[in-house]
N, C-alpha and C positions, 0 to 999 in steps of 0.2 A: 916634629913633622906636623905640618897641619892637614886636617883632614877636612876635605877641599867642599865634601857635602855637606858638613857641618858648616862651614865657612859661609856659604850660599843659604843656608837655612838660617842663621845670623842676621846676616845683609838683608833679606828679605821680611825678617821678622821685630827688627829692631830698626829699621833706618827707610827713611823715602830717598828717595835721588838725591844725591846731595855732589859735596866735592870732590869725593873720592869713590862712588859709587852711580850704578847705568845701569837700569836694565832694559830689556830688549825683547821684543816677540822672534827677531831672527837679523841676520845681519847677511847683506849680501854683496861680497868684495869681486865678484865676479862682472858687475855694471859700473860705471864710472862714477853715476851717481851715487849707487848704494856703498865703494869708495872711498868717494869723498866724503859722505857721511860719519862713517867710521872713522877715516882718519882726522876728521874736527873732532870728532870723541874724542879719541887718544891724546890730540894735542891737551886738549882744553881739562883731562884730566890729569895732564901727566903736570899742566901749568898751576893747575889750583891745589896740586898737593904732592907736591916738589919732594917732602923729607919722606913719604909713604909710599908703599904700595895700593896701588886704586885698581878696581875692578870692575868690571862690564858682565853682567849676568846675563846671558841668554838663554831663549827660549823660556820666557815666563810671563805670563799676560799684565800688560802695565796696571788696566784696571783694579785688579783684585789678588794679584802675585801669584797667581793658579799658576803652577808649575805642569808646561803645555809638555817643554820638551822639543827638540829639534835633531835634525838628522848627525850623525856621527861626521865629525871633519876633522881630517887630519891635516890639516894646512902648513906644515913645519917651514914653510917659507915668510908666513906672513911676517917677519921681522925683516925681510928684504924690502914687503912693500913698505913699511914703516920709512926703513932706511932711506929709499927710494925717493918719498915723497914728502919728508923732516926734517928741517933743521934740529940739530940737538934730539936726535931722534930717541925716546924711552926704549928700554929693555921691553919685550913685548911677549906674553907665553900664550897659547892657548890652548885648555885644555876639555876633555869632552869628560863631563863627573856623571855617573851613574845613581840613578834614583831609581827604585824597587818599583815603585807602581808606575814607571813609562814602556810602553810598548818594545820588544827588541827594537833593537839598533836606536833607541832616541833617548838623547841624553840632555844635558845640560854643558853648555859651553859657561866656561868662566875663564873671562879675557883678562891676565893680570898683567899692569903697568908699572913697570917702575921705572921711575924720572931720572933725567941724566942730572940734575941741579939747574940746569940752565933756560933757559926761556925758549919752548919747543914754538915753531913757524914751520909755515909752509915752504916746500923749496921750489915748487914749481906748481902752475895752475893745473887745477884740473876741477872738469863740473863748473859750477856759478863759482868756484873760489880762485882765490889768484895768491900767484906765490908771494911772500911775506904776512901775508894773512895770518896772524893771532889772537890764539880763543883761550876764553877760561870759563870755568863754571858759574853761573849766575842761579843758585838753587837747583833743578835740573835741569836745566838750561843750559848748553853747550852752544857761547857766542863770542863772536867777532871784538877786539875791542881795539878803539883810534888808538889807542898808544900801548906802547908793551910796558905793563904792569910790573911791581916788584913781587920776585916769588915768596910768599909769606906759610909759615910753617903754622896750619890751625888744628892738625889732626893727628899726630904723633897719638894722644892719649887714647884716642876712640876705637882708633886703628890697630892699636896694639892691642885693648880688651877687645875686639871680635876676633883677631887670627888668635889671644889667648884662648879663649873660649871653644873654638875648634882644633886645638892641640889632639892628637891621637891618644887611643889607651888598650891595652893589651885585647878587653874585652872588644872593641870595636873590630877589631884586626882581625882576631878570631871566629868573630862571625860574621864578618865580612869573606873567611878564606871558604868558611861551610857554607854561605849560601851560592857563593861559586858555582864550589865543588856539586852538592846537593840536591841546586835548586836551581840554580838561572842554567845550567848546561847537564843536565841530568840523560840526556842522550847522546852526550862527546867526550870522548877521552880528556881528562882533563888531569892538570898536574899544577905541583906550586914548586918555586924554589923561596930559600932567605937568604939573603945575603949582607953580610956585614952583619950579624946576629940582629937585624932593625928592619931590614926593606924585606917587605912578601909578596913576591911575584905570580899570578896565579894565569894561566894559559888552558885557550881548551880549543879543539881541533880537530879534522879529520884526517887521519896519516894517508899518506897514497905517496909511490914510489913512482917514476916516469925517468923511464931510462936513465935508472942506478940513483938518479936524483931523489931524494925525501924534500916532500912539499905538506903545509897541512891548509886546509882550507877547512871555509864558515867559522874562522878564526877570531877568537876575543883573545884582546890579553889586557890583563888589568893589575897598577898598582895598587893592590890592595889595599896599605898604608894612608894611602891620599884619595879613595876612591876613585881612582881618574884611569878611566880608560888609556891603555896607550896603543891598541891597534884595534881596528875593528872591520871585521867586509863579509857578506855572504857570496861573495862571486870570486876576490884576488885569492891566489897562493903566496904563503912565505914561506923561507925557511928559519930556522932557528937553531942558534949559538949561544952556548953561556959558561961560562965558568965563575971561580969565585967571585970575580970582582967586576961581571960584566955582562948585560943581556942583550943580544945582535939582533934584531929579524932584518931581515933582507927581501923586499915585498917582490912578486914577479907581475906581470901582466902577460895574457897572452892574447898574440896577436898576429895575422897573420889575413893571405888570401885564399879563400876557396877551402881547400883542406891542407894547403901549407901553413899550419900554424905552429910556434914557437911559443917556449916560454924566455921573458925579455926581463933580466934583473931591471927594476923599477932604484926604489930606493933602499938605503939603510941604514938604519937608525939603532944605535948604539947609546943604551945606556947602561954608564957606569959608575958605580956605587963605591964611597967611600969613605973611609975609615971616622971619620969625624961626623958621621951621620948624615952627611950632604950627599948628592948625584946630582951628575949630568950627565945629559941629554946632547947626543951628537948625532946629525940627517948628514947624509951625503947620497945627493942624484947621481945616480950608476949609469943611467937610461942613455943607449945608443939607438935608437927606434930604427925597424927595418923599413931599406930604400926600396922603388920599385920603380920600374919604368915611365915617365909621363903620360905616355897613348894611353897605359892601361889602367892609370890611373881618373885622366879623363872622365873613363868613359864609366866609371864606377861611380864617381863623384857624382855625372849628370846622372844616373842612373837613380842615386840612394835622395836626391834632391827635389828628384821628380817623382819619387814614393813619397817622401813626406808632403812633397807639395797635394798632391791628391788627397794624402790621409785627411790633411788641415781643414781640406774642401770639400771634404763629404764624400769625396768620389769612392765607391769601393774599390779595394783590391783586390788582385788575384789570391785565389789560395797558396799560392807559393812566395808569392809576393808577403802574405799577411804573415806567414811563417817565418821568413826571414827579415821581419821586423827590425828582431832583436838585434841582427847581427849590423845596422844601419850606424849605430853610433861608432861603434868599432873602426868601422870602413870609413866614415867623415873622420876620426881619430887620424888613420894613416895617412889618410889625405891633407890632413893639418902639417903632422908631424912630416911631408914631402914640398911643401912649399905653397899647398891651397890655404892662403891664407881666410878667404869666406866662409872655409866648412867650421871655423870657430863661429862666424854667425849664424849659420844654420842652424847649430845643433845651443846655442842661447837660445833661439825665435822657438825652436819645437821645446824645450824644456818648459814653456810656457802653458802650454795646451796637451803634450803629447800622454801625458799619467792618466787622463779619462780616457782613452783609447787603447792604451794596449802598456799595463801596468808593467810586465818582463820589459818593455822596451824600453823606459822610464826609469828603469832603476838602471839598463843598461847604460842608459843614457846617462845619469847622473854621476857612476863612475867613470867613463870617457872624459865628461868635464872637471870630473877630478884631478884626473892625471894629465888632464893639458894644464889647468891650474897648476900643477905642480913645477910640470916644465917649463909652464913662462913664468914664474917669478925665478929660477932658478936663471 
C-alpha cells in the first residue's frame, strides 16, 4: 500500500513538472473554464505517460512547493466528468491526503491518472478547446499538438522508485492511528477498526439519535494506511456500517422549509476490503430532493436573491435578515434542486465575495455547491 503523504512529499522533493507529474495552487471544476483546464491536464498526462500512473498535486505553491493546502473535496463523480468529456478516457481517483501542520479541514488533493493505453482527445468542445483536441506534456507544459503522437513509454523506472519509496510500514500506521485518536480529535469520540489484518480504519464523531435514527456529525474518517482522508464535514450527518469485509457511511443532508426540515439520504460510499490486500471504493447518489410548490418557491427564490443582492452592494440588512444569512444557500439549493435553473448562478457569483461578509454563510454556502456538484455530474 502506498502511503499517499509520503508519495506527495516525493513528487515534490525529487522531481519539477514533468510527464507524469502537475502541481497546482487549487483546481476549479465547478467554471468551464477552470474545467477545461483540468481536463487538458488529465488528457495531456494520461498521453505522455501511457504505461504509469501520473499525478496532479494540489494545493501547493508552484513557486517554492510550500504546502498551502486546500479545502476537503469529496468529488466521487469526477470520473464521470472525465468520462463525459474524453475520448479514451484515464481511470481517474481523487483523493484529500492529510498533512499535520494545515489548518482543520485543509488537506492536500492528489489527483491520480491511469491511462487507458490509447490516445486520450477531446470528445466535445468546451471553453477555447474544441472536440478532437490533443495534448501532451511539453516539460510542464500541458499543450495542443497538430497530429496525434505515438504513446512512448519513458517513465516506468522513475515511477516505480517514487510509489517504492512511499510504500507503508507498521510504525507509520501506528502512529498515524495515535495521532488520530490523541491529538487531531482529542475532544470526539473516536474509534478505529482493521480489516483484512492490513487496512486501519480510524472515525471520529459526535453520536446524536433523531427519531430512533443514529447519525454522527463534525465527522472525520480516515484511512490510516494511505493517509487519505475518506469523509470529512463540520456541518453533514452520516451514518455508519461495517463489518468484516466492508465500511458504508451513507451521508445525509438536511433540508427543508421554515421549520419543516428533514434529514434526506445524500450519498453512499461503500468500501470494501480484500483478501489480497486491494479495496474498492463504490459511491451510489441515493438523493431524492424534496419538491415544493412553484408560487412558494418563487417568492423564496426572489426573496434570498434580493438579500444577496443588497449584501454585494453595501446595503445593510435587517437584523433578521442578517441572521438568516446562513439559511440562503440552503433555500437557492431547493430551488435548484425544483427546476430554478439560475439559483446554480447565483449562488457561483456570491461564493466569489460573500466569505468577507458573513463567514457561517460561506461555508454554508460552499456545502450547498457541493452537493449540487454532486448531483449534476451524477
Amino acid at each position: 500500500m502506498i502511503n499517499k503523504r509520503l508519495l506527495i512529499k516525493s513528487l515534490l522533493a525529487h522531481n519539477d513538472e514533468n510527464s507524469f507529474y502537475d502541481k497546482k495552487r487549487f483546481i476549479d471544476i465547478g467554471t468551464k473554464q477552470g474545467k477545461a483546464k483540468f481536463l487538458k491536464h488529465v488528457c495531456a498526462l494520461a498521453n505522455s505517460n501511457p504505461a504509469n500512473r501520473s499525478y496532479i498535486v494540489v494545493g501547493v505553491e508552484d513557486a517554492d512547493n510550500a504546502i498551502l493546502g486546500v479545502d476537503f473535496f469529496d468529488d466521487s463523480k469526477i470520473q464521470n466528468l472525465v468520462n463525459a468529456y474524453l475520448d479514451h478516457p484515464p481511470k481517474i481517483a481523487y483523493e484529500n491526503v492529510q498533512f499535520p501542520n494545515l489548518p482543520e479541514g485543509k488537506v492536500v488533493g492528489l489527483v491520480t491518472i491511469s491511462a487507458s493505453g490509447k490516445v486520450c482527445a477531446l470528445r466535445k468542445n468546451i471553453w477555447k478547446y474544441f472536440a478532437g483536441m490533443v495534448f501532451f506534456r511539453e516539460g510542464s507544459i500541458s499543450k495542443p499538438v497538430k497530429e496525434a503522437q505515438e504513446l512512448v513509454d519513458v517513465n516506468s523506472e522513475v515511477v516505480g522508485r517514487i510509489e517504492q519509496h512511499a510504500r507503508n510500514n507498521i510504525e507509520l500506521t501506528l502512529d498515524g492511528v495515535i495521532d488520530f485518536i490523541n491529538y487531531r480529535h482529542p475532544d470526539l469520540p473516536s474509534h478505529y477498526r482493521v480489516f483484512k489484518e492490513q487496512f486501519v480504519v480510524c472515525w471520529a464523531g459526535h453520536r446524536k439519535v433523531v427519531k430512533e435514527q443514529e447519525y454522527l456529525s463534525r465527522v472525520d474518517i480516515e484511512l490510516i494506511n494511505e493517509q487519505v482522508k475518506l469523509f470529512y464535514s463540520a456541518l453533514d450527518e452520516v451514518s455508519i456500517r461495517l463489518d468484516e469485509n466492508s465500511f458504508t457511511i451513507v451521508e445525509y443532508v438536511y433540508l427543508g422549509l421554515e421549520r419543516q426540515k428533514h434529514y434526506y439520504p445524500l450519498e453512499q460510499v461503500a468500501i470494501r476490503f480484500r483478501e489480497n490486500g486491494a479495496y474498492h471504493i463504490e459511491s451510489e447518489l441515493i438523493f431524492e430532493p424534496p419538491q415544493y410548490e412553484r408560487k412558494t418557491l418563487h417568492h423564496i427564490y426572489n426573496s434570498s436573491t434580493a438579500v444577496l443582492t443588497r449584501l454585494r452592494r453595501g446595503i445593510p440588512l435587517k437584523p433578521r435578515e442578517w441572521e438568516d444569512l446562513v439559511q440562503v444557500p440552503s433555500l437557492l439549493l431547493i430551488c435548484y434542486l425544483n427546476g430554478f435553473e439560475n439559483a446554480r448562478e447565483v449562488m457561483l457569483e456570491a461564493r466569489t465575495w460573500m466569505k468577507g461578509y458573513h463567514p457561517d454563510a460561506h461555508e454554508s454556502l460552499k456545502e450547498a455547491l457541493r452537493i449540487l456538484r454532486k448531483v449534476r455530474y451524477s
